[in-house]
NUDOPA-564748 format. One line per 10 residues: number of its first residue (from 1); their letters; for each residue x, y, z of C-alpha. Coordinates in Angstrom, 2 decimals. Last residue first. Layout:
! residues N
NUM) a) X/Y/Z; ...
//
This chain:
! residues 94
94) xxxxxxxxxx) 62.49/-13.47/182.05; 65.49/-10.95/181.57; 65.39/-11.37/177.94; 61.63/-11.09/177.30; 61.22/-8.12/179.00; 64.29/-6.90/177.16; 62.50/-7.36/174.10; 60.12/-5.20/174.41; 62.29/-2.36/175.92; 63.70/-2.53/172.42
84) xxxxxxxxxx) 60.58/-1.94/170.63; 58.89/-3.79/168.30; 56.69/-2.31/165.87; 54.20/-4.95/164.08; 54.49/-4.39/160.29; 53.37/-8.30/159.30; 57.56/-8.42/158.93; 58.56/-7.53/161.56; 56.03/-9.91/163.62; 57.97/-12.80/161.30
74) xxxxxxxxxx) 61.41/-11.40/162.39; 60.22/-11.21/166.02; 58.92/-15.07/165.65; 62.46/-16.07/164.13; 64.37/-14.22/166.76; 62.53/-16.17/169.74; 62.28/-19.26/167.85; 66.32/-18.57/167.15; 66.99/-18.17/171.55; 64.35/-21.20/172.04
64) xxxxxxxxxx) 66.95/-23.27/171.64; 69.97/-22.08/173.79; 67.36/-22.39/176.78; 66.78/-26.46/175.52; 70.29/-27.23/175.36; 71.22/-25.12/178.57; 68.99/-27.42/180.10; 70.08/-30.08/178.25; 73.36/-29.80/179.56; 72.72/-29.63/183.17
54) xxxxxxxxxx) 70.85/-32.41/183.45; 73.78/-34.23/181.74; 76.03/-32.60/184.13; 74.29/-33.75/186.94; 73.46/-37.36/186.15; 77.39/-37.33/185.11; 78.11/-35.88/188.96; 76.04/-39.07/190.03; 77.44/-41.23/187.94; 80.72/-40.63/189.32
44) xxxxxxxxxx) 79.52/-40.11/193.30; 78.55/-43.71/193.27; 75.44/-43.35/195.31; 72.88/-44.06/192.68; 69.58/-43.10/193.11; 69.78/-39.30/191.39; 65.92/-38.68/192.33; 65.09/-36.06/188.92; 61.53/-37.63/188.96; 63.05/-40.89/188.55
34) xxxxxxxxxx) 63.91/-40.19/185.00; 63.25/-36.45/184.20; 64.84/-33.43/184.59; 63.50/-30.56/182.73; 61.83/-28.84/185.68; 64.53/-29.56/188.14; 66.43/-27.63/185.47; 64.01/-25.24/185.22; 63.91/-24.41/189.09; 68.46/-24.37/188.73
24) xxxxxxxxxx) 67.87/-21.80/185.94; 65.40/-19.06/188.10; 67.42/-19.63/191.35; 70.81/-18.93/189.33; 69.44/-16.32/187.66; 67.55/-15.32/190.81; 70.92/-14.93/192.70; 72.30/-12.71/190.23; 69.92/-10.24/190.62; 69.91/-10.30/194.09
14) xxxxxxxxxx) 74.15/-10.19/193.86; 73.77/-7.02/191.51; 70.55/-5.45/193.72; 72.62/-5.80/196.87; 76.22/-4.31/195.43; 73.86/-1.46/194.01; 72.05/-0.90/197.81; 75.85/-0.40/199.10; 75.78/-0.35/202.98; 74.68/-4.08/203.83
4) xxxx) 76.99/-5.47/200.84; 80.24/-3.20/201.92; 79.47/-4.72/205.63; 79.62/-8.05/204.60
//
């Protein structure tokens, strides 16, 4: 506790880290569906496999949009637009 109060690059790692996790667990309530995301069975077993699948096609749909990304900066390449790396990061890290 005391190395994460007096080291502001341990705090901005873990705050970082923490909003991935925030960020992907907010579009996974997003993408569940079915009972508004209400798991409404209480037999732990299908719950945990209500979570997983959840889980899954989240990372389905993020693992997706990684070739539209590529594809629509290949097809800006091509019309001559200049893309530069900082560019991209932006989109990365949103």
């Amino acid at each position: 506790m005391l190395r994460y109060l007096s080291d502001p690059a341990l705090r901005r790692r873990v705050t970082a880290a923490t909003n991935k996790t925030e960020a992907f667990n907010g579009f996974s309530q997003w993408i569940g569906f079915g009972n508004r995301g209400v798991i409404a069975d209480n037999d732990p077993v299908e719950q945990e496999k209500a979570m997983k699948f959840n889980a899954l096609l989240t990372n389905a749909v993020i693992f997706h949009n990684a070739p539209d990304i590529a594809e629509i900066v290949r097809q800006l390449l091509e019309e001559g637009w200049t893309i530069e790396p900082e560019d991209l990061a932006r989109i990365l890290r949103t």
